[in-house]
N, C-alpha and C positions, 0 to 999 in steps of 0.2 A: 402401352407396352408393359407385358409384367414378365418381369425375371427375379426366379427364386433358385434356390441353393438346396438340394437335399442332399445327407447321409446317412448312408444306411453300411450294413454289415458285406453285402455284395452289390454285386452290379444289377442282379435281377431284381432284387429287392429296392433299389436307386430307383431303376424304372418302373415298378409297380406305383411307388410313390410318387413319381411324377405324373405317371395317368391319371389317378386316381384325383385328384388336387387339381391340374391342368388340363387335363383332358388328354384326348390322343392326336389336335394338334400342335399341341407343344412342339418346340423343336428345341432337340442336345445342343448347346453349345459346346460345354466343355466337362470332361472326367477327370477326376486326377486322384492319384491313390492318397491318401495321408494320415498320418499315424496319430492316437491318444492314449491314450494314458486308462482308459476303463477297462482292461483286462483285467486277467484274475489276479487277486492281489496286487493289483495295482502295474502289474504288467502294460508293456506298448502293445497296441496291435492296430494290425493295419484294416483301413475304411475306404470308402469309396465315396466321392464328393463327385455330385453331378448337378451342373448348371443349366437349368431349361428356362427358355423362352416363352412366351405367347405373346401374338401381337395384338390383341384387345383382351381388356380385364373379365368379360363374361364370357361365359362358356358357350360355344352353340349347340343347339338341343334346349334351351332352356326357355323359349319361347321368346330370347331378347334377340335384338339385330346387335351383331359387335359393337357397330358404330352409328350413332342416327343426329340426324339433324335437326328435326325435328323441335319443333319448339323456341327455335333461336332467330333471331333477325340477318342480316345479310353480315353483319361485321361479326358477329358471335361465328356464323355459317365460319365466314374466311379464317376468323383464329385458329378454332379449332380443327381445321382443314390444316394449317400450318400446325399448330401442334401435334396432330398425327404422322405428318411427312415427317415432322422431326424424330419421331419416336421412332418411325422405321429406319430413317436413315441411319441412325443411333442401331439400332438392331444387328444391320446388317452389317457397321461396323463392326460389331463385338463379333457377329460369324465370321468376319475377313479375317479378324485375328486371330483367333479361334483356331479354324484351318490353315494358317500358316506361321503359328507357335513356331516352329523349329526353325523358321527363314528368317525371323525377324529383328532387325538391326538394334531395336531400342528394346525394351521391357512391352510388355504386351498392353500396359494402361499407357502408359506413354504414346504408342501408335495408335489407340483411341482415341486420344487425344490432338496430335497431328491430325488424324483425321476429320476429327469434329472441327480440326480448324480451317480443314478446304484442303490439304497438301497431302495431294500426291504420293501413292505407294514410295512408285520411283523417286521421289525429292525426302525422303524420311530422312535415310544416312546423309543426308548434308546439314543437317542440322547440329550444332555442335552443341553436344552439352556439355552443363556446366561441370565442375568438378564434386560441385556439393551434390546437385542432382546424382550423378555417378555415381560418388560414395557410397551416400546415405536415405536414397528415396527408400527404401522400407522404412525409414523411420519418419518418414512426413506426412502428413496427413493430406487425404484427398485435395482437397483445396489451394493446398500449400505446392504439393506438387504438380496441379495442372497451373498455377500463376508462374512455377518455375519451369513448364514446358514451354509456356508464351515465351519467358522471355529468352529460354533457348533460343527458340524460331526467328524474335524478332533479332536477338543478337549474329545471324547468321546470316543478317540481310544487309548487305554495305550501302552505306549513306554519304554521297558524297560530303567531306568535310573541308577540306582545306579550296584556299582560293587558286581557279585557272590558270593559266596565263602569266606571262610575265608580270614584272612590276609595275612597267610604264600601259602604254594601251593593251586592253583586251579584246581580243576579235572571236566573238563566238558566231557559229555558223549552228542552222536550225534544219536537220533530215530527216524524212520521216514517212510513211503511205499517204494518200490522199486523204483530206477529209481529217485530219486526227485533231486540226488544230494549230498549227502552225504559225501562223502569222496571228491570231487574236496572242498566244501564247507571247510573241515577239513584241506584240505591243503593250501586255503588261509589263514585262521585264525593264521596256524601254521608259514605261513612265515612274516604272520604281526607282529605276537608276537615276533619271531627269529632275522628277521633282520630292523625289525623300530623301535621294542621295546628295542632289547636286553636283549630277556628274555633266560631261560633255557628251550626248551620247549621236550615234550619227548610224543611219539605218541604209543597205544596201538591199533588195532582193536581186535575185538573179534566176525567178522565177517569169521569166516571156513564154512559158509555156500557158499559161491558164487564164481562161477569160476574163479579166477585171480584178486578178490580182495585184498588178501594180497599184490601178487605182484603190484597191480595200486600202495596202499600207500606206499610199500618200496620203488618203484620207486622215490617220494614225498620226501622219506623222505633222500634215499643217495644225493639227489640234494643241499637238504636243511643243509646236516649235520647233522639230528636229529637221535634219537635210536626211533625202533621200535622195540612193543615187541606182539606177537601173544598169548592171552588168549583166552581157550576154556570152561572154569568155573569160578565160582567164586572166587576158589581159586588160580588157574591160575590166575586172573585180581591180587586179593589181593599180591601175591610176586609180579607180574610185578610194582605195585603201589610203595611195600616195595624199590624194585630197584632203582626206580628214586625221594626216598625221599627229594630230595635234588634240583627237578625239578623245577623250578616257574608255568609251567603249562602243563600239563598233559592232553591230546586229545583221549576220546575212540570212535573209529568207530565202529557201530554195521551193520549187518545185516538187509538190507531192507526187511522189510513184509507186506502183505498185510492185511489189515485194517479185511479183511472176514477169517483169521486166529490166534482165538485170543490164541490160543495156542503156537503160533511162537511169538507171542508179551511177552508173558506170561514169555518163554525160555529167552526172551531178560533180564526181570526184575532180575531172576534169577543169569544171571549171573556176571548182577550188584550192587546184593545183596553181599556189602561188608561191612566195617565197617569206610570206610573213606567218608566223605561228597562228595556227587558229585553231580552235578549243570547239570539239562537234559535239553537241547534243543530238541525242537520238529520241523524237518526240510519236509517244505510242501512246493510243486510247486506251484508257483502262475498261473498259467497254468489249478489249478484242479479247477473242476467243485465245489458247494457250497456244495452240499450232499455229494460228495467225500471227501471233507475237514473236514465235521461235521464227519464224519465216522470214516476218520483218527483220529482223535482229542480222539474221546471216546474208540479206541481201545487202542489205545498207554498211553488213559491215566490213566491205570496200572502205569505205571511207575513213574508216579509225574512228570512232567516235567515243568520245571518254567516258562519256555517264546520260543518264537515260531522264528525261523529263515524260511523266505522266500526264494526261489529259483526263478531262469527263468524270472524273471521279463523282461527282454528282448525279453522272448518270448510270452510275456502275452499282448493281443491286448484288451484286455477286463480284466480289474483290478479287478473288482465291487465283485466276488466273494469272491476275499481274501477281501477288506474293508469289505464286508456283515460278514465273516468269524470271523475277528477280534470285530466288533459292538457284534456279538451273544454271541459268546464266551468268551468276557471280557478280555482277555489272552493277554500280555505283545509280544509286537514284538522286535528281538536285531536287526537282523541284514537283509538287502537283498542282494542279488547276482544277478549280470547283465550280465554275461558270462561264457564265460567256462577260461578266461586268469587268471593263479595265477601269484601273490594273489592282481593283479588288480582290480577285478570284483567282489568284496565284498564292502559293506557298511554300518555303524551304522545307524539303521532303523531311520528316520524323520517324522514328520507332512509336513513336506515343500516337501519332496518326494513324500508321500503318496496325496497330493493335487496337483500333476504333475500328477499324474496318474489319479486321477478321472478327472480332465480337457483334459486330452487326449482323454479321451471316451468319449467327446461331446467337439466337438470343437466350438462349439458356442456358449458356454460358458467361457467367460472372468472373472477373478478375479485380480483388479489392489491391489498395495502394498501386494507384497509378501514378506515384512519385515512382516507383519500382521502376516503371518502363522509364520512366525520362533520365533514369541514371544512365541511360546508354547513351546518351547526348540528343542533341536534334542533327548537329551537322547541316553545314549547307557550303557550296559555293558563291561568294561575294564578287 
């Protein structure tokens, strides 16, 4: 990608100068009139600043190919394959902005910037900036100000902090699509409560929908030492709860359903309809697409669910949905999972996590002091 800057006396003279240097497929970004000081005597007068583009550094006609492969191994091949998407993506940012100067919520580097971070035209204005940002970004320097756009973004992301549930027992319930995760999810939690906590923990599914679900968690649960107990209604859950009054915390798996069956969702609510408080996570792949996410979100959320546990993040090579996900929805994240190993591969959700992952997905983007991010806390529920 090469982007240069000419001035000249007019507009005609701008573009002569950009031909002549880039070629004629340059493409305008941006004009903007601006005034100096080299008139006569020292006189203002006004100029003409015009920003052009090309998307590879040689010219064609010159007997080169733009771009060639030529010469390089398979992993050189891939790099540089990925360094070129990045350069365009980057391009066509600077055009988005560009053409829509006059609509735009933040300063126009600023939404380059969101953008380079994966988020969403529409999710921009939710981002709250800081006040110094506000103030005084002319006066920061490139760097300074894209580490203070991070930590807008991550600052506008809620993290569950404070602990669930009453004082005495906790009874969290686990809702979610098929497939996301669920029960390996239930049984790390359970062995972190069990044996780093040394709590009492005692595990219920009420998932007789799916073939050899019961058996996965009892398997979980003779490893662990826990009691499980199998509810098929609500009054089934209500004695199985009475049982283990004496619990510190109390684990119900549900049944995965899908988001286009709001009647299986419905069944869920149902037969969690009890009379003792219960704390509902809502458990989504970081893996799903963003309409699949929003989807999930509004069917499931019959059921009230407090805060949002992530899955798969291991297998998420592109984050930006779940961040787009959380910015839209406003909703509270506790925990993510990075594996399928218990109960290793869980973790109390971060700011400082979540800014690993958007920098993953554009490596050309650097963020120094990353004590920065962690000033925002980690947050988790206990």
């Amino acid at each position: 990608m090469n982007i240069k800057t000419f001035i000249a006396n007019n507009s005609q003279e701008a573009l002569r100068k950009v031909k002549e240097e880039m070629g004629p497929e340059a493409v305008i970004l941006k004009t903007r009139t601006i005034t100096d000081s080299g008139g006569t005597n020292g006189m203002a007068r006004e100029r003409i600043e015009v920003t052009a583009a090309i998307d590879y550094d040689s010219p064609v006609g010159r007997g080169k190919e733009p771009f060639s492969f030529s010469g390089l191994d398979f992993h050189e091949k891939w790099e540089a394959l990925e360094a070129r998407l990045r350069e365009i993506t980057h391009f066509l940012i600077a055009l988005e902005a560009s053409t829509a100067d006059g609509n735009l919520s933040v300063p126009r580097e600023h939404y380059i910037y969101y953008r380079q971070f994966g988020i969403i035209p529409e999710n921009i204005h939710r981002i709250r900036p800081s006040r110094r940002l506000a103030a005084s970004s002319s006066g920061l320097g490139r760097k300074k100000e894209l580490q203070q756009c991070l930590l807008d973004l991550l600052g506008s992301i809620k993290i569950a902090k404070e602990s669930p549930g009453s004082k005495g027992r906790r009874i969290y319930a686990f809702v979610g699509p098929t497939g996301v995760g669920k029960t390996t999810t239930i049984a790390k939690l359970a062995a972190l409560y069990k044996i780093k906590k040394r709590m009492k923990v005692a595990l219920v599914t009420v998932d007789t929908y799916r073939i050899g679900a019961v058996a996965q968690l009892d398997t979980y649960a003779r490893i662990m030492g826990v009691p499980l107990e199998v509810a098929d209604s609500a009054e089934d859950l209500r004695r199985s709860l009475k049982r283990h009054e004496h619990a510190d915390v109390v684990l119900i798996d549900t049944a995965g359903r899908s988001p286009r069956n709001p009647e299986d969702v419905s069944r869920i609510r149902e037969v969690l309809s009890v009379p003792e408080p219960i704390y509902h996570y809502l458990v989504l792949s970081a893996t799903t697409e963003l309409d699949n996410l929003l989807a999930a979100e509004e069917s499931f959320g019959v059921v009230s669910f407090k805060s949002i546990i992530f899955t798969k993040l291991d297998e998420a090579i592109d984050a930006s949905a779940m961040v787009n996900f959380l910015l839209k929805r406003n909703k509270p994240v506790s925990y993510f999972t990075t594996g399928q190993n218990v109960p290793e591969d869980i973790e109390p959700a971060t700011r400082k996590r979540i800014a690993e992952l958007i920098l993953r997905r554009n490596r050309t983007i650097r963020v120094e002091h990353s004590h920065e991010v962690r000033e925002y806390g980690s947050g988790q529920p206990t």
